[in-house]
Residue frames as qw, qx, qy, qz and C-alpha x, y, z in Angstrom:
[[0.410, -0.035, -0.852, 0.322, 3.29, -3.83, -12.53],
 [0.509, -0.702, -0.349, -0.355, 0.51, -3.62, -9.61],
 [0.369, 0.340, -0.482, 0.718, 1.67, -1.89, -6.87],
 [0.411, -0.741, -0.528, 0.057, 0.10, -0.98, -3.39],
 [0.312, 0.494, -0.272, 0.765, 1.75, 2.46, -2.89],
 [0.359, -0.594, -0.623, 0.361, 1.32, 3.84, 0.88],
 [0.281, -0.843, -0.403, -0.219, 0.55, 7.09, 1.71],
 [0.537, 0.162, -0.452, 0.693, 3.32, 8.75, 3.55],
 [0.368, -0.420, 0.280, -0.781, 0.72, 11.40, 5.69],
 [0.894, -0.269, -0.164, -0.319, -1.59, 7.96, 6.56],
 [0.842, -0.025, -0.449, 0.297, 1.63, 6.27, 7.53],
 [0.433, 0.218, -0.395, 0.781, 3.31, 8.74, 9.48],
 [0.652, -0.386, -0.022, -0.652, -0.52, 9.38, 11.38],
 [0.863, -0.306, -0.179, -0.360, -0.97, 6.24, 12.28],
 [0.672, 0.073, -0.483, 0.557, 2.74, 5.27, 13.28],
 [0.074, 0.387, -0.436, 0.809, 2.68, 8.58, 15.33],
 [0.805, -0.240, -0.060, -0.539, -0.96, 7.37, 16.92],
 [0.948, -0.171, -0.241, 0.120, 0.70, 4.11, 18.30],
 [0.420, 0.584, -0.434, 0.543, 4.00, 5.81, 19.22],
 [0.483, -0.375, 0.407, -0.678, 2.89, 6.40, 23.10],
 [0.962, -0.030, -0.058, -0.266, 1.94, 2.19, 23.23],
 [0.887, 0.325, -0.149, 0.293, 5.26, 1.00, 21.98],
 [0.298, 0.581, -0.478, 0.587, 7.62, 3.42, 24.30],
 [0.692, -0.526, 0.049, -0.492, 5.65, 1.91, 27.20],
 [0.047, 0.428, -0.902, 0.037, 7.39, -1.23, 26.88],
 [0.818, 0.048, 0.251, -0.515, 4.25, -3.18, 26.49],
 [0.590, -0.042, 0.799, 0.110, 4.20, -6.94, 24.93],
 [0.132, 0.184, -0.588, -0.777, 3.94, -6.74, 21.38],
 [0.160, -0.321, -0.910, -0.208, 1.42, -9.33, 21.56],
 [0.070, -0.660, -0.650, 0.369, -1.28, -6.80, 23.60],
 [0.102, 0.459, -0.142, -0.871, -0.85, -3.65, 20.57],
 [0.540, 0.496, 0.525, -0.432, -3.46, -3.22, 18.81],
 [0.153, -0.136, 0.630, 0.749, -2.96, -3.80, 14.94],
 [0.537, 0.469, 0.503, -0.489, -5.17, -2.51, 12.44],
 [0.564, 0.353, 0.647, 0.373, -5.86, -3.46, 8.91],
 [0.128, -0.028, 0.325, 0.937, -5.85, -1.82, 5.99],
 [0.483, 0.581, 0.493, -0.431, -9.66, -0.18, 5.11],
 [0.631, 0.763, -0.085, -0.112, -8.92, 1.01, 1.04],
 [0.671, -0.195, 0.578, 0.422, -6.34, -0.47, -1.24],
 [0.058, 0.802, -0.313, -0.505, -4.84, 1.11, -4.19],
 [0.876, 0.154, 0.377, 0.258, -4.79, -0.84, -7.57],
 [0.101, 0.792, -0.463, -0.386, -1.51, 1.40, -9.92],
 [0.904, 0.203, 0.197, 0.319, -0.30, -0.52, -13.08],
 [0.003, 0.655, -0.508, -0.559, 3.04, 0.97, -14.48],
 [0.835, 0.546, 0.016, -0.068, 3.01, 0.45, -18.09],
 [0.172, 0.824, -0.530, 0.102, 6.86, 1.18, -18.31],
 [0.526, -0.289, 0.775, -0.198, 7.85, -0.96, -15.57],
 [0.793, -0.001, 0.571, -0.213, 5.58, -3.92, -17.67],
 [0.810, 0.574, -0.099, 0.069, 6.72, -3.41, -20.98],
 [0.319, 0.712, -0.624, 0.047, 10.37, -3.35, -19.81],
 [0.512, -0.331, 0.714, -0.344, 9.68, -6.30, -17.76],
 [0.190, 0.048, -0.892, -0.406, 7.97, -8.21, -20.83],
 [0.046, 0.276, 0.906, -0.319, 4.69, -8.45, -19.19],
 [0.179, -0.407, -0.523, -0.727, 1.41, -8.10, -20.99],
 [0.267, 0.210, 0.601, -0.724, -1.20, -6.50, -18.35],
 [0.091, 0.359, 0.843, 0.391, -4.64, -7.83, -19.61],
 [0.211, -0.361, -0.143, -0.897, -7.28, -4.86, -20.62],
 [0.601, -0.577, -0.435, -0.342, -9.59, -6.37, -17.67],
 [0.632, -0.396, -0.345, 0.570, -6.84, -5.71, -15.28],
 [0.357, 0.107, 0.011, 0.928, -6.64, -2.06, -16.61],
 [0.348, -0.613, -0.365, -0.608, -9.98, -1.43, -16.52],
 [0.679, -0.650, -0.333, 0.079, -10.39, -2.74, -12.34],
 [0.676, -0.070, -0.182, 0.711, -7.10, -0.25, -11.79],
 [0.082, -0.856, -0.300, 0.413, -7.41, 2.87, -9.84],
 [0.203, -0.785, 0.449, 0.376, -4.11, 4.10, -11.76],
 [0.760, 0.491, 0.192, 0.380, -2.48, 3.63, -15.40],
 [0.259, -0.756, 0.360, 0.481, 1.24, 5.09, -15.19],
 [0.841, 0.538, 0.051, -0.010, 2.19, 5.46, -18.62]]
């Protein structure tokens, strides 16, 4: 299955990096949100054969990741 795993040092950077915004008591609507920059393509084979789901060989190839 394609997955977008996160990071758990990038998340817990960038959550502490806004932490000092959000105990102000600002308006949600005036924090600054930023997008993702790099995205993570991971098939699990496991996961797709017990799921029944053929992954086509042109989706394995464009995947950073093959969990066998």
């Amino acid at each position: 299955m394609p997955t977008a795993p996160l990071r758990s040092r990038q998340v817990e950077r960038d959550g502490f990096r806004w932490m000092p915004v959000g105990s102000e008591r600002h308006q949600p609507g005036n924090i600054p949100v930023e997008l993702p920059t790099t995205f993570k393509f991971v098939v699990n084979m496991n996961t797709a054969k017990v799921l029944g789901i053929t992954i086509p060989p042109t989706n394995l190839v464009r995947a950073d990741k093959a969990i066998e």
